[in-house]
C-alpha positions as CSV (number, residue, x, y, z in Angstrom):
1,X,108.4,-18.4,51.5
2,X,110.9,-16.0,50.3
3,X,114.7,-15.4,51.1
4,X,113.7,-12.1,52.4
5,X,110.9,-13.2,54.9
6,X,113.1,-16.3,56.0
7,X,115.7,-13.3,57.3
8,X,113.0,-11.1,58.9
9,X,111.8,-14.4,60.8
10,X,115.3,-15.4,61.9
11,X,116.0,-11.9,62.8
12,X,113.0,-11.9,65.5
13,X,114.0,-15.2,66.9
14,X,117.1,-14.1,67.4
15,X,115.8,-10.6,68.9
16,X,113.5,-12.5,71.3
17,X,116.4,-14.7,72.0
18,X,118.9,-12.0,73.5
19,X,115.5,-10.4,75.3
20,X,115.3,-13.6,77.0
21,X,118.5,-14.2,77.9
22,X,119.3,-10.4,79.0
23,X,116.2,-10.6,81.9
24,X,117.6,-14.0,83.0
25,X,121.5,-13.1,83.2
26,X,120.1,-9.6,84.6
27,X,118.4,-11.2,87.4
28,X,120.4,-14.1,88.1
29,X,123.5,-12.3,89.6
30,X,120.8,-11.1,92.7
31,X,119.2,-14.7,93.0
32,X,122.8,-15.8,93.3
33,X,123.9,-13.1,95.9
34,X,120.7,-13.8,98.3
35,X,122.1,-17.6,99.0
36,X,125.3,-16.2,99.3
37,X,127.6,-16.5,95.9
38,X,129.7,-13.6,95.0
39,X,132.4,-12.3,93.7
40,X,135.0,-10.3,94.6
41,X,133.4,-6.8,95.2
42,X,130.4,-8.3,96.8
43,X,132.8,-10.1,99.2
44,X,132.2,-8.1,102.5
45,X,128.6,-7.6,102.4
46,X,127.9,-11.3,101.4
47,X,130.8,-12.3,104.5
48,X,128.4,-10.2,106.8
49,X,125.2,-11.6,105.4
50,X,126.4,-15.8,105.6
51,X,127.4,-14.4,109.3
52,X,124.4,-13.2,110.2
53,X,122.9,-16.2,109.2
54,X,125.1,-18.7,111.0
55,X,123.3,-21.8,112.5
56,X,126.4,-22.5,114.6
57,X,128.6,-19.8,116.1
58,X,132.2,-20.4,117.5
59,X,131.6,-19.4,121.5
60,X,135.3,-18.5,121.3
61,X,135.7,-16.0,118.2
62,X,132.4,-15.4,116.9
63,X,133.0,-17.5,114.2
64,X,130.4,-20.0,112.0
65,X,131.5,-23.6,112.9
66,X,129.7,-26.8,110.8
67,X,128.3,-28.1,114.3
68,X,126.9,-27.4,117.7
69,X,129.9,-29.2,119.0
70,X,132.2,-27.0,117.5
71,X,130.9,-24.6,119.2
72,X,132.2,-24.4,122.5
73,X,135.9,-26.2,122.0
74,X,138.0,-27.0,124.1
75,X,141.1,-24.4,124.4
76,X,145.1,-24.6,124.7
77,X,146.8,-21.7,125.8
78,X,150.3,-21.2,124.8
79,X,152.6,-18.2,126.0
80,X,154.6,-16.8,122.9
81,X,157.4,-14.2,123.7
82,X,157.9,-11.4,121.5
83,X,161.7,-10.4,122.6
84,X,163.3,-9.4,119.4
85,X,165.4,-11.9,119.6
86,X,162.1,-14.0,118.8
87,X,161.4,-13.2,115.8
88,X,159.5,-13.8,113.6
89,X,157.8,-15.9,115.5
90,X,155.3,-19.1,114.7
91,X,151.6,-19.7,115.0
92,X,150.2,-16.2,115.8
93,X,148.3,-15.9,112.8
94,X,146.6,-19.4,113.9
95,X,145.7,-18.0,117.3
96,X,142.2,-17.2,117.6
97,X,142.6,-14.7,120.4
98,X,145.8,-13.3,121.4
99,X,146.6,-11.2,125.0
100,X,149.2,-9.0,124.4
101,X,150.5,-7.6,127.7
102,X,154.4,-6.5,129.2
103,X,156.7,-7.8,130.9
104,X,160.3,-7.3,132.7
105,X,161.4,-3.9,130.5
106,X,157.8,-3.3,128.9
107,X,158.9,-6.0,126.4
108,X,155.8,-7.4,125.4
109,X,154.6,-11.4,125.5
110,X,151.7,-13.1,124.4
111,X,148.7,-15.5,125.0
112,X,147.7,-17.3,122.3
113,X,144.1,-18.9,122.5
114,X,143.7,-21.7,120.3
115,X,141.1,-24.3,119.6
116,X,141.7,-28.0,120.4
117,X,141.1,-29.3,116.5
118,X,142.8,-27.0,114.8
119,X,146.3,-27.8,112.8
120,X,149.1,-25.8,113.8
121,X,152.4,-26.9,112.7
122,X,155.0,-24.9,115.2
123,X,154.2,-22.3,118.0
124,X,156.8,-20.2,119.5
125,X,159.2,-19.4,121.0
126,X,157.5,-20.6,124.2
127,X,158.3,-18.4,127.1
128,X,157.4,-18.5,130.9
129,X,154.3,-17.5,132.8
130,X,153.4,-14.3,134.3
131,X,150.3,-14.1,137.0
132,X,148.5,-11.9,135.5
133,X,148.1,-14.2,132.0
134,X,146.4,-17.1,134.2
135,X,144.1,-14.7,135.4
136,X,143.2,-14.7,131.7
137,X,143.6,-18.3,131.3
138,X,141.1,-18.6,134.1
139,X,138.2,-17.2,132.1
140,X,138.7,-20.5,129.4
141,X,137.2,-22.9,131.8
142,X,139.9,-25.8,132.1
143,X,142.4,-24.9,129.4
144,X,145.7,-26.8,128.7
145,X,148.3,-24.2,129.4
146,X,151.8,-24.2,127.4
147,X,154.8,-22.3,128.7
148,X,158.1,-23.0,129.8
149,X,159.1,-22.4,133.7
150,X,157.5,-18.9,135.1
151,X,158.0,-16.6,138.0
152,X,157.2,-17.7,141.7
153,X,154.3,-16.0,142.0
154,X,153.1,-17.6,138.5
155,X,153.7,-21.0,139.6
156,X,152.3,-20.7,142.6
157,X,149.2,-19.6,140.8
158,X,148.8,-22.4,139.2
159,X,149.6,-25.1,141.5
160,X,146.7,-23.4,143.6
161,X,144.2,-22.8,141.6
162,X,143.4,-26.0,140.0
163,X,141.6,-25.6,136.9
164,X,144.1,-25.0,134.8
165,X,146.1,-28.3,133.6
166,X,150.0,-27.0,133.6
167,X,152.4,-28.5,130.9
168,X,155.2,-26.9,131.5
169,X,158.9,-27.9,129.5
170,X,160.4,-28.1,132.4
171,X,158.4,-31.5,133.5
172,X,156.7,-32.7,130.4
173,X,159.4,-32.1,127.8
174,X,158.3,-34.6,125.4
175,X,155.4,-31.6,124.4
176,X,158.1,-29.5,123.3
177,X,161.2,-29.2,121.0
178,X,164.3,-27.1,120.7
179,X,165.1,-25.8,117.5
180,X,168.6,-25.8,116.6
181,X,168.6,-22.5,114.3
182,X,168.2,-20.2,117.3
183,X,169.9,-20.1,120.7
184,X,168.0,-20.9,124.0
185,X,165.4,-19.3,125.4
186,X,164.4,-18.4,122.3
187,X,164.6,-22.1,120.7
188,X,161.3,-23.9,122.3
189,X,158.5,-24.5,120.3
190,X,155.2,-26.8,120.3
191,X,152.6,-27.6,117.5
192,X,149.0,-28.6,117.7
193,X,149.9,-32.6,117.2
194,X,152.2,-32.0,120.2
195,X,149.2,-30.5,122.6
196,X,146.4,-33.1,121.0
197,X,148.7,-35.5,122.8
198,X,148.6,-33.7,125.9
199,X,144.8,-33.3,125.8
200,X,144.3,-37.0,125.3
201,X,146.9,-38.0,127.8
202,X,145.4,-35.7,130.4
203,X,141.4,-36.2,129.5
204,X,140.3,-32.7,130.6
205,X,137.5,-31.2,129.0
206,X,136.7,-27.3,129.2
207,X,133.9,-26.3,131.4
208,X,131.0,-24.2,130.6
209,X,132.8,-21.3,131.3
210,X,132.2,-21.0,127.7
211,X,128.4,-21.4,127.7
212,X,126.3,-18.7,126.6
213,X,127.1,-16.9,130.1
214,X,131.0,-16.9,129.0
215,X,131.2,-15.3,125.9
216,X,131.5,-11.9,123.9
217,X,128.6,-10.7,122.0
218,X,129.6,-10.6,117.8
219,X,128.2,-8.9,115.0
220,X,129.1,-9.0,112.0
221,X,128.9,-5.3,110.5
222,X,128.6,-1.9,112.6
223,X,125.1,-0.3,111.9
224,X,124.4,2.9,110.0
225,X,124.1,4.9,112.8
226,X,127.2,3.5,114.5
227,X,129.1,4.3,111.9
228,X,128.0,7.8,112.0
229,X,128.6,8.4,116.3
230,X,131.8,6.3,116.4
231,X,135.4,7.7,115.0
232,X,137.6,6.3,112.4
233,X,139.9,4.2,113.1
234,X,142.8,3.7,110.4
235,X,145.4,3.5,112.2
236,X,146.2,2.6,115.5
237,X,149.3,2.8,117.5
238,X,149.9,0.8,121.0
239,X,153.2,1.7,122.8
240,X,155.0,-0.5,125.1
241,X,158.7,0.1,124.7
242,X,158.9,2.6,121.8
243,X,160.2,2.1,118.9
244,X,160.9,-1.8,119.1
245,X,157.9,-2.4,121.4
246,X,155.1,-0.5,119.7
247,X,152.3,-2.2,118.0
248,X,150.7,-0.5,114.9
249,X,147.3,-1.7,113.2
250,X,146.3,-0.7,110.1
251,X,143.0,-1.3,108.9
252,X,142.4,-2.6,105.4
253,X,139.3,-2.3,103.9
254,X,139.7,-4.8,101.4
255,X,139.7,-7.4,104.0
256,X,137.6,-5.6,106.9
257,X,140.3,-7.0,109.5
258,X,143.3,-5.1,110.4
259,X,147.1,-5.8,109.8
260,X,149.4,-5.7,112.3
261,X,153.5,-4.2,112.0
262,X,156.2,-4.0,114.5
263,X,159.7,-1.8,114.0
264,X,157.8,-0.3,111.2
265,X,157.4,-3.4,109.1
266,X,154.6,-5.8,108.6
267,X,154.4,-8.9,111.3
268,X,154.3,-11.9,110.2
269,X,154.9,-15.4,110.9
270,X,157.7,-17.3,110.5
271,X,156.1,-18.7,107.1
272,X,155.7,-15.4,106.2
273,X,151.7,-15.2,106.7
274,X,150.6,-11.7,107.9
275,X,148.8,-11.4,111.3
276,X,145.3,-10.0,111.6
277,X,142.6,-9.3,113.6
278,X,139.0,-8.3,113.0
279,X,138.7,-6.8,116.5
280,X,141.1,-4.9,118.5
281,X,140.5,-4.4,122.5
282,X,142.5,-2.4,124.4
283,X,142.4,-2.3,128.6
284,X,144.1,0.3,130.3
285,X,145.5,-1.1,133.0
286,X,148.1,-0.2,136.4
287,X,151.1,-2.3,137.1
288,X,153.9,-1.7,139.6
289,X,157.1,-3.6,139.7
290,X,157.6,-6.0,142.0
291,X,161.3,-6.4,142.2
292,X,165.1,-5.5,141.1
293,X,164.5,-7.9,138.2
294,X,161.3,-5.9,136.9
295,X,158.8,-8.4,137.2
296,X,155.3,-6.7,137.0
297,X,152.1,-6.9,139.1
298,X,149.1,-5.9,137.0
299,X,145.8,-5.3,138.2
300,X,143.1,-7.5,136.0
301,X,140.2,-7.5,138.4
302,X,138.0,-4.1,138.3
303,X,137.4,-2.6,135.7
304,X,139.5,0.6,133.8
305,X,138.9,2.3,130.2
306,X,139.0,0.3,127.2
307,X,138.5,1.1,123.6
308,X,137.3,-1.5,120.8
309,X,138.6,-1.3,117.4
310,X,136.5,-2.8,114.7
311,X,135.4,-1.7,111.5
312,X,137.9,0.8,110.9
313,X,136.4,2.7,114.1
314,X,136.9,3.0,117.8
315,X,134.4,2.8,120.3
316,X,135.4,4.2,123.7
317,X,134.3,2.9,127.1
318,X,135.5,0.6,129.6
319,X,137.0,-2.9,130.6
320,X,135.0,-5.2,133.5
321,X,136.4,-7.7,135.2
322,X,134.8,-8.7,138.3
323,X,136.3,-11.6,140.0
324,X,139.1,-14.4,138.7
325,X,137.2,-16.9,136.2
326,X,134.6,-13.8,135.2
327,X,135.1,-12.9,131.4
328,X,136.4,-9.5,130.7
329,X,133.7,-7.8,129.0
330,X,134.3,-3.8,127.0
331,X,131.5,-1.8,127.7
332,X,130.6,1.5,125.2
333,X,129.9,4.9,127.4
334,X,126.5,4.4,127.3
335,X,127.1,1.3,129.6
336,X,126.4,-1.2,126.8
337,X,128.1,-3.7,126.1
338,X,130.6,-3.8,123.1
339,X,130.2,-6.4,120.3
340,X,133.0,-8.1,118.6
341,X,133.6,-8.8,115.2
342,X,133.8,-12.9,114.5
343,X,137.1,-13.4,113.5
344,X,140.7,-12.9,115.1
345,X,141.1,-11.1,118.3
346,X,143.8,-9.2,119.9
347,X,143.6,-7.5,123.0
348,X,146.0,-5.0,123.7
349,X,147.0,-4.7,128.1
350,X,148.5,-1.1,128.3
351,X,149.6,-0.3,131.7
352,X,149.9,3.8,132.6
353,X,153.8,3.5,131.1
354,X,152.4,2.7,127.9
355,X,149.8,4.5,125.3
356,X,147.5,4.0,122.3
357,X,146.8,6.3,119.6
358,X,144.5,6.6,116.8
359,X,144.3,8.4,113.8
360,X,141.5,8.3,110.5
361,X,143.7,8.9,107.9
362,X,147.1,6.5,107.0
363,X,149.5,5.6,104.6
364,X,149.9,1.6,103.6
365,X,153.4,0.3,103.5
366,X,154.7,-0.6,100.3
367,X,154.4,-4.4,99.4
368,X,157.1,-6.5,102.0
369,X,160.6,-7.5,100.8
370,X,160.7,-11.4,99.6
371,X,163.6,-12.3,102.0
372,X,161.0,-11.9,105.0
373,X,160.6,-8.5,107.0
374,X,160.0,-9.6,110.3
375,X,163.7,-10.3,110.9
């Protein structure tokens, strides 16, 4: 055999070489995507496909858990104030569900829904109780609630209704610290080896308040014809007590969740973490004020219009609320009701002094300073 046939030989090996390996590397990107590997721009149609096919789905957020008894968990409740003198504040990015509702002034405060289980190293500053938050707190079957003190009618609440097991700073102080970098009240914190304790020491469980009768419906992506009825949804504004008090969401696409500012800057946690949510429900709601002092009665039974942000859209409709320990359940105008997106949650209580806005189009705020620009 000749030097020149030798070549011609090698050169179709090698030809049916690269033919073999160009079908295999062409095919094996989309044997890889349908078990769920991908890369970066595959990343939100592959997070909705894994979601889809979850064997085990969090009864709380929507979220896939490793087990069936992760999912229904047990819950601690822990009321965050968001005076300006709080902040940044701790732990609201770790919340799986978050109320957001006014109080004395319109300044807002929070209720933080977290899962027994999960590692949180400081939550705060905790602040007192309001009424109309345990008639949330009710819907969690027999949550350990964190706060410090509360108004009369708040305390009362709880000492009647009996489900909910109270730790409150006042009396069980050794679930709490004061910090020393920040004046009282807005010094008191907690942390999820703090309300483990508590859970152990008090042996509740929850109840099946959070069975399959208790919970939101998820989904993981809008359908094609949803996207086309509902609006977009790029911005949203929520105001309380304009400008500190007013809550602004802007949805990133990159991440499918949206990204919360207050004062015009991004929120974020103490440790500088930005806070999220894939859903965004907001109840219209009345409230009078009860006294000199400005406390607030807010109406949470009923039902009043509500709007769902998810996707970068909003779907209008209304809230339902039927009696104390019934879930409050959104509801499109159609009378169907609303899916969630698994993830973080934020619901947004808007009584007739506040608003919410919504527009398609935004600007994204330049990249935050390093020295932290919730301060």
């Amino acid at each position: 055999m000749n030097t020149t046939t030798s070549l011609y030989i090698l050169s179709g090996i090698m030809l049916a070489a690269a033919f073999l390996l160009g079908i295999w590397f062409g095919v094996r990107p989309l044997a890889s995507r349908s078990v769920g590997s991908v890369g970066i721009e595959d990343a939100g149609t592959a997070s909705s496909q894994q979601t889809d096919a979850c064997q085990f789905r969090s009864r709380l957020n929507g979220v896939c858990v490793s087990s069936e008894d992760e999912t229904h968990p047990d819950v601690v409740l822990v009321m965050i104030e968001n005076h300006f003198e709080s902040w940044p504040q701790s732990g609201l990015s770790d919340a799986s569900i978050v109320y957001e509702a006014p109080t004395e002034g319109n300044i807002t405060r929070f209720l933080a829904v977290y899962p027994l289980g999960v590692a949180v190293h400081k939550a705060g500053p905790v602040r007192s109780a309001r009424p109309y938050f345990l008639s949330w707190a009710l819907e969690y079957g027999k949550p350990l609630y964190f706060h410090v003190g509360g108004s009369n009618d708040a305390l009362g609440k709880i000492r009647n209704q009996g489900n909910i097991t109270d730790v409150d700073e006042f009396f069980r102080a050794q679930y709490f610290w004061r910090s020393r970098d920040r004046l009282a009240p807005h010094n008191t914190y907690t942390s999820s080896t703090l309300w483990e304790s508590a859970a152990h020491a008090n042996s509740r469980a929850a109840d099946a308040a959070l069975g399959d009768a208790g919970v939101w419906q998820f989904t993981s992506a809008l359908s094609e014809a949803e996207r086309e009825i509902y609006p977009d949804a790029g911005k949203i504004t929520v105001s309380f007590a304009p400008p500190t008090y007013e809550a602004v969401w802007m949805y990133a696409s990159s991440t499918g969740a949206y990204e919360r500012q207050q004062m015009k800057k991004s929120h974020r946690d103490e440790d500088g973490r930005l806070i999220r949510a894939e859903t965004v429900a907001v109840m219209h709601v009345k409230s009078r004020v009860l006294d000199d002092v400005g406390r607030l009665s807010i109406e949470t039974i009923g039902k009043g219009t509500g709007v769902v942000f998810r996707d970068g859209q909003a779907i209008t409709g209304e809230w339902r609320k039927m009696g104390e320990t019934d879930r409050t359940r959104w509801y499109d105008n159609d009378g169907n009701e609303i899916a969630f997106k698994p993830g973080h949650i934020w619901i947004e209580v808007v009584p007739q002094t506040g608003g919410v806005s919504f527009e398609s189009r935004y600007h994204p705020l330049p990249p935050p300073s390093q020295g932290g620009d919730s301060e």
